[in-house]
C-alpha positions in Angstrom: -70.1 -41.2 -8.9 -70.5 -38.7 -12.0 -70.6 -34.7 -12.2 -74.0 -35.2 -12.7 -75.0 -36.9 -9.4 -73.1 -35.0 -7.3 -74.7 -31.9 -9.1 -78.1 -33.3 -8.9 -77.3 -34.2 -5.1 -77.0 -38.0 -5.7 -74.6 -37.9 -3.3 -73.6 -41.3 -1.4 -71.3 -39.4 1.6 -73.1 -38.7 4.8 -74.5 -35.4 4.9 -73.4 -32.6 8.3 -74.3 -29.6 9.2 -73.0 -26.6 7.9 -69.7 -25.5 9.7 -69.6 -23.1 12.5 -67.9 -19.9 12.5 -64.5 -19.9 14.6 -64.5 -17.5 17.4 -63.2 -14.8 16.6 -65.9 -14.9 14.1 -68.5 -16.0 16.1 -67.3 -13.1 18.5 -67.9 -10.4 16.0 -71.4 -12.3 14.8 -72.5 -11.8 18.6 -71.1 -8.2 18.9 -73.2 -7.1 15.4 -76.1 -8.5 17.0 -75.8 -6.5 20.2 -75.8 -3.8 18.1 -79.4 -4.6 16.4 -78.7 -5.2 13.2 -81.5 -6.7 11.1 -80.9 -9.5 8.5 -80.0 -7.6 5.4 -82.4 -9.8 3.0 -85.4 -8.0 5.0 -84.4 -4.5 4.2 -84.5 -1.9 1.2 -80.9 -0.9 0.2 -81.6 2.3 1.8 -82.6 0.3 5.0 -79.1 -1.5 4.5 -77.1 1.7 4.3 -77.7 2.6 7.8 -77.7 -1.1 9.7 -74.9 -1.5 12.0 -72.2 -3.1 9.9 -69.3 -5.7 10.6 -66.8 -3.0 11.1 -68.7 -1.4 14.1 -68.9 -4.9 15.7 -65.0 -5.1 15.5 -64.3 -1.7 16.7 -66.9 -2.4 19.7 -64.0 -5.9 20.4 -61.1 -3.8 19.9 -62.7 -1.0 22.4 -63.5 -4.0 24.4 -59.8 -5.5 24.2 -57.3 -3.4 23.0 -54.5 -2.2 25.4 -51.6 -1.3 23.3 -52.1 1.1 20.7 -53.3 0.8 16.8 -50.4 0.7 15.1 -52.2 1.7 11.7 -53.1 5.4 13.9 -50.5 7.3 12.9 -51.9 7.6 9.1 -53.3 10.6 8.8 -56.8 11.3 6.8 -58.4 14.0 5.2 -61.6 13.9 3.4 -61.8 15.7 0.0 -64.0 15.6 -3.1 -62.7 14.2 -6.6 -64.4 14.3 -10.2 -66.6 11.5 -11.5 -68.1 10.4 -14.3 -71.2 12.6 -13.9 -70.3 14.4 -10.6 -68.2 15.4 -7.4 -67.2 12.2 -5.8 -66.6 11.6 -2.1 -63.1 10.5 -1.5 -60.6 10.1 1.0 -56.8 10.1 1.4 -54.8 8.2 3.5 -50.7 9.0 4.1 -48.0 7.2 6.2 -46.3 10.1 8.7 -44.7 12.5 6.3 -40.9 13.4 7.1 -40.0 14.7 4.4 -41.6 16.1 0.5 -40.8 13.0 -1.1 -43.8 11.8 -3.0 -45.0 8.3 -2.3 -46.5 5.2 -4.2 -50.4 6.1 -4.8 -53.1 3.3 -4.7 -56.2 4.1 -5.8 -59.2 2.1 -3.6 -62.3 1.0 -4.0 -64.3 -0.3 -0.7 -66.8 -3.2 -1.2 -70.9 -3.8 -0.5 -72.4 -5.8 -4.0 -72.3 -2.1 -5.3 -75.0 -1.4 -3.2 -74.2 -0.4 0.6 -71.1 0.4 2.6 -69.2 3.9 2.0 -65.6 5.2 2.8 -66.0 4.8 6.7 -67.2 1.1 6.4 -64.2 0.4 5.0 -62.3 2.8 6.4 -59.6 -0.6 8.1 -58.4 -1.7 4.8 -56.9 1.5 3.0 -55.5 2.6 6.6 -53.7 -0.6 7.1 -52.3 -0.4 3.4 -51.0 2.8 4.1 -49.5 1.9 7.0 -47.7 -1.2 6.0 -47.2 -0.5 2.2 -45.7 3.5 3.1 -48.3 4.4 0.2 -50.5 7.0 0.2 -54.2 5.5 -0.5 -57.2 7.4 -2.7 -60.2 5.6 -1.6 -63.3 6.9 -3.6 -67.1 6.1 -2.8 -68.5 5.4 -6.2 -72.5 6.1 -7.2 -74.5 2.8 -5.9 -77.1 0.9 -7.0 -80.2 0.8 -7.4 -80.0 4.6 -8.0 -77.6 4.8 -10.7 -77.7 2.1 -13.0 -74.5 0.2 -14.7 -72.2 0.8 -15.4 -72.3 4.2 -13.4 -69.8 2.4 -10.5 -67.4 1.7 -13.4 -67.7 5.1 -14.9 -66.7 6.4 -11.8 -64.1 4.3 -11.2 -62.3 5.3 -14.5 -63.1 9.0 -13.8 -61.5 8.0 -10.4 -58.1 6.8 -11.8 -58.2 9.9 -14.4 -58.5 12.1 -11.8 -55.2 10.3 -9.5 -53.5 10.5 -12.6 -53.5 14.1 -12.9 -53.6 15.4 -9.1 -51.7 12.5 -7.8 -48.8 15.1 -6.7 -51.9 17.5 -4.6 -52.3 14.4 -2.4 -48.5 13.3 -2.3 -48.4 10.6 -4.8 -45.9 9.5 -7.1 -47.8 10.2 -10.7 -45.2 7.6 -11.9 -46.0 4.8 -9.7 -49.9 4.7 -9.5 -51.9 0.8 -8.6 -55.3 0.0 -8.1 -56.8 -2.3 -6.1 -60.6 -2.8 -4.6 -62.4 -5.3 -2.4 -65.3 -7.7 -2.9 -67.6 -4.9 -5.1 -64.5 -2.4 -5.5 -62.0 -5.5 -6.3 -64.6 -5.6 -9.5 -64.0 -2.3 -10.4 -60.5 -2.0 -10.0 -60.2 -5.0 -12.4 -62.6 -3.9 -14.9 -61.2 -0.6 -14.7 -57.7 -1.7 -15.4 -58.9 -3.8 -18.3 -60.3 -0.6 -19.8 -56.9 1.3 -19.2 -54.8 -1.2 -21.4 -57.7 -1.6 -24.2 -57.2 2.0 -24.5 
């Protein structure tokens, strides 16, 4: 069979039925749903911004399951305002248990949600944990969303973002020497695209 039959869905196999979620998956699909969210495709983004979201469905399992405790607790947080490309951004730090003034790697984050929805508490699991198991310290910054602010305002603020670790990395106990970036899903985008703009510089 050609490329083209199989993209035109000439396709001689049997056809089944999409595969089911595993369950631990299905388990958090069941826990959002308790929690009322509504299918996303049916809301405005502003409507989207305040549904339950996957995170609350697995910190509802983990309240539900968890005996021993979280070993990614003992990062402390503090919330704190950065400079953007046309504004004050939201931003928060995350630090392994300081015991002593040595200054640590600095990551600079940015969370996920199509560059639409989600914020810093949304994705609050995955700059905690990188603490945590890198012994970094972690800048995660909420960018300006669409439909809003128009592109390539995310980007904008996610050069403005790596400006600003640059030169106050040593205020939050980074390393100024030993700076990375990194996103997910949406914010893997702009950490890409804003590393391609630092070496075209």
């Amino acid at each position: 069979m050609s490329i083209i039959d199989k993209i035109l869905g000439k396709d001689d196999q049997p056809r089944t039925s999409p595969a089911k979620p595993d369950m631990p998956m299905q388990n958090v699909l069941d826990h959002l749903a308790q929690l009322g969210g509504k299918p996303i495709e049916t809301l405005s983004p502003q409507e989207a911004r305040l549904q339950p979201t996957p995170t609350d469905a697995v910190k509802a399992i983990l309240r539900e399951t968890v005996k021993d405790e979280d070993p990614t607790l003992g990062i402390q947080t503090r919330d704190i305002t950065i400079d953007g490309a046309a504004g004050p951004l939201k931003a928060r730090v995350y630090s392994p248990d300081l015991t002593s003034d040595d200054l640590k790697p600095l990551v600079v984050y940015f969370h996920g949600g199509g560059f639409v929805i989600a914020d810093l508490d949304v994705y609050d699991g995955g700059p905690r944990g990188v603490s945590r198991f890198a012994d970094v310290v972690v800048l995660s910054v909420h960018y300006r969303q669409a439909p809003e602010n128009k592109f390539p305002a995310a980007h904008d603020d996610a050069l403005a973002a790596w400006n600003w670790a640059v030169a106050n990395a040593q205020s939050i106990g980074g390393d100024p020497t030993k700076i990375a970036i990194m996103g997910e899903s949406a914010g893997g985008n702009l950490a890409v695209a804003t590393a391609l703009q630092l070496r075209d510089r």
